[in-house]
N, C-alpha and C positions, 0 to 999 in steps of 0.2 A: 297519488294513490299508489300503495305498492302492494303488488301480488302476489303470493306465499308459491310457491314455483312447484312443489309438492304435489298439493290437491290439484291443479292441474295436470300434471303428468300422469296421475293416475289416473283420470276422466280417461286425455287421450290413451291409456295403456287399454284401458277395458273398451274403449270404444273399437279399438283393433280388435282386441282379441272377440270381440261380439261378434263381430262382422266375419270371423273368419267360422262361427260358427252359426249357417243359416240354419231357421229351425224349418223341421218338413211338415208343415202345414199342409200339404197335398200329397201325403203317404196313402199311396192305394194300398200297399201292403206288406205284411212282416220283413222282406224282402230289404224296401226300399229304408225300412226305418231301420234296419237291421246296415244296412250301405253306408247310410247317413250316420248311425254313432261312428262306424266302422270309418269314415273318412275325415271326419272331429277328430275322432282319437289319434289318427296316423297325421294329421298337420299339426296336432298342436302338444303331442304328450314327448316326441324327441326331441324339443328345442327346452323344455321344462326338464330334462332330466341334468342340462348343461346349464341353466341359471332360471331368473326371475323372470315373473310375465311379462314385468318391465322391459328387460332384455331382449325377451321376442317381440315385444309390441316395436322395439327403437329395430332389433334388425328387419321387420316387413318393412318398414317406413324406408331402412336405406335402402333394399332391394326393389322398391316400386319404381327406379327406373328404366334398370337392366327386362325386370318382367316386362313392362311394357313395352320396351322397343321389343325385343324376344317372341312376345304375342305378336305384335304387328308382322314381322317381319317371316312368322310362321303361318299366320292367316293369309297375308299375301301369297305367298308362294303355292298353298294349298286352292288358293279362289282362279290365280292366272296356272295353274298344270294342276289338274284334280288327280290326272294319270300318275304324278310322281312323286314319291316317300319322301317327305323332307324331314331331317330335324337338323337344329341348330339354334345359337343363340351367342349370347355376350357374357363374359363372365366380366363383374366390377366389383371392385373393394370397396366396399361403403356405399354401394351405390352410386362411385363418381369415376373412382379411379378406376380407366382400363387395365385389365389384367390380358383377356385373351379371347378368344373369338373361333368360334368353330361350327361349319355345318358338314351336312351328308346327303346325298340325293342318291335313292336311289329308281332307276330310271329302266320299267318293263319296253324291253323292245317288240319281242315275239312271244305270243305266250298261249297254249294248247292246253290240250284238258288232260296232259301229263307231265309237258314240258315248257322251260321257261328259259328265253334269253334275256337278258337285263345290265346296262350298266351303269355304272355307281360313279359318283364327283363327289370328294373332297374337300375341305378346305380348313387350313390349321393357321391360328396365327399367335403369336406371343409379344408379350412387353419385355425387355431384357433381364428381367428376374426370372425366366425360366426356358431353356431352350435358348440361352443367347440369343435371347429375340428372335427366332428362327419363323419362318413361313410357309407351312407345306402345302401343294397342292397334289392330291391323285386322283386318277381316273383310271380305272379298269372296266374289263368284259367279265360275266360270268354265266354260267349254263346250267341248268337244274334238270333234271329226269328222273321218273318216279321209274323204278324197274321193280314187279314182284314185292310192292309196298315197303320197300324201301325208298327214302329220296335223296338223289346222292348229284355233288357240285362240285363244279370248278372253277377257278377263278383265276385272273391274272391281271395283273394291277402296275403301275407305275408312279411311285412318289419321286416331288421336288423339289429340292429347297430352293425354293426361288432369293432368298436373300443370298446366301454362299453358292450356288450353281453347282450343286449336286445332283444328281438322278440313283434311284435305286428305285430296282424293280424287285417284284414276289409272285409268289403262286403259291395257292390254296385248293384246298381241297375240303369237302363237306358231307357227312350223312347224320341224314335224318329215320328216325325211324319210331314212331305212336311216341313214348314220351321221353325216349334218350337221342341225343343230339352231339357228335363228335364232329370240328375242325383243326383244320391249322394250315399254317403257313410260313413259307419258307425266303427267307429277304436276303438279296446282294449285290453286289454295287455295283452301278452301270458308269460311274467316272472314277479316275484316281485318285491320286493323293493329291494332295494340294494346299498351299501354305495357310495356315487356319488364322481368319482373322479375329477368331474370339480367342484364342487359345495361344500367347507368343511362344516361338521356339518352339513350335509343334506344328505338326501337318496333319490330314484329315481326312478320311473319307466317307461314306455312309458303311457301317459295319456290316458282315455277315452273320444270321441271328433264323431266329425263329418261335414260332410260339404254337402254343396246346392246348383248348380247350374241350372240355366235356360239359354236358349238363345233362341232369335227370331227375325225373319225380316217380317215385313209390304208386304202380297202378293203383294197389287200394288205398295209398295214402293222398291222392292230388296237390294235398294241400300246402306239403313238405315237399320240396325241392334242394337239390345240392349242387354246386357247381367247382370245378375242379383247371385252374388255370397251372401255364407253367413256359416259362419265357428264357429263353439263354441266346447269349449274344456273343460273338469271338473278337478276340484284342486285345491288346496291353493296354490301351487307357479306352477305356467306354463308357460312357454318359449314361446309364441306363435311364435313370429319371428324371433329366433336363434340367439337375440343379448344381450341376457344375463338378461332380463327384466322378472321380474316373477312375476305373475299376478292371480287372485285366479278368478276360471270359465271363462277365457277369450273368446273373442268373436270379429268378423271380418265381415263387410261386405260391398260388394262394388256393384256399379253400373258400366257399361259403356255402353255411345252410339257411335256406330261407324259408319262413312259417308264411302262408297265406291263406288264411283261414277263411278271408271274404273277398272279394276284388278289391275293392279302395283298403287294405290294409296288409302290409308285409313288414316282417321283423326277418331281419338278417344276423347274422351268427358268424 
């Protein structure tokens, strides 16, 4: 007996996409129904604007392994330290192939009803398509104090490249203030040069660099927010984006505006 491979495929396409949209059967009110289109529309309307349902139905199917270890491994963390921010997870191509792996802890040490001590772990990993396979690990201190309703931070951190035996340290600094928010931080190398074994006939260190960010939302507007980035790094050959491109003082900077009209839904610009 032979099976027309078609009408299958579509059963299982719409059986995904069904399932990604639960209906609210137990909407108390305008509120929750209002959430509910609001979080259907933000999963399922930017993967339809790049191809077919088909398409989205086959990429859930290969990311359901990456999610699931990613859940497990963030519910873990969340159930054995309740006290400590985790994110992190796996990233896979197709679902199979490792690409790269990264989390962030961060970690209340002291914490008052105006000030906070806290520190923060790392962890960056890559497959040799990006970052020459590189490995980082950081951990820093930082201190927050609200002065005269302002809240202003500092920080100070140490990265490693544990595969190439690098260290480069930084320091940061941060205010907060009701809805506008300005950092940044300042990186430079705590080893020499050193003969590079991704790179022949070249030597290496961690660059000297730094980055800028702002963000802010419109009091009477909430629901629009902007954010304003900006990154420059010093050198005759520099890696800025881990894909092998070396670049002499390179330099980065981006805008975005973002629409958030309800929680489960943002469009970015």
């Amino acid at each position: 007996m032979v099976f027309s491979k078609k009408p299958i495929t579509k059963y299982i396409t719409w059986a995904i996409v069904t399932s990604q949209i639960p209906l609210p059967v137990i909407a108390d009110s305008d509120n929750e129904i209002q959430s509910w289109i609001a979080g259907t529309a933000s999963s399922i309307s930017p993967h339809l604007q790049e191809g077919t349902l088909e398409d989205y139905a086959k990429g859930k199917i290969k990311a359901l392994p990456g999610q699931a270890a990613n859940h497990l491994v963030n519910e873990g963390i969340k159930s054995a330290f309740p006290e400590i921010i985790f994110r992190g997870g796996v990233n896979l191509e197709d679902g199979a192939k490792y690409r790269s792996s990264e989390f962030d802890m961060f970690i209340p040490v002291q914490e008052t009803t105006s000030s906070l001590l806290f520190g923060q772990l790392g962890f960056r990993d890559h497959d040799n398509s990006s970052f020459d396979g590189r490995t980082y690990v950081n951990v820093g201190m930082g201190y927050r104090q609200e002065v005269n309703g302002w809240l202003l931070g500092v920080n100070t951190f140490l990265d490693a490249d544990i595969r190439y035996s690098h260290l480069r340290g930084g320091i940061g600094g941060e205010v907060y203030k009701d809805s506008l928010a300005f950092s940044g931080n300042y990186y430079f190398p705590l080893t020499g040069w050193k003969t590079s074994a991704a790179h022949e006939l070249h030597d290496e260190r961690p660059a000297y660099g730094f980055d800028l960010r702002t963000k802010g939302t419109l009091p009477d507007f909430p629901w629009f927010s902007g954010e304003l980035t900006y990154e420059q790094y010093y050198g005759d050959k520099v890696d800025l984006l881990g894909n092998g491109t070396l670049s002499r003082n390179p330099r980065a900077a981006g805008a975005d505006l973002v629409w958030n009209p309800v929680p489960l839904l943002e469009v970015r610009a």
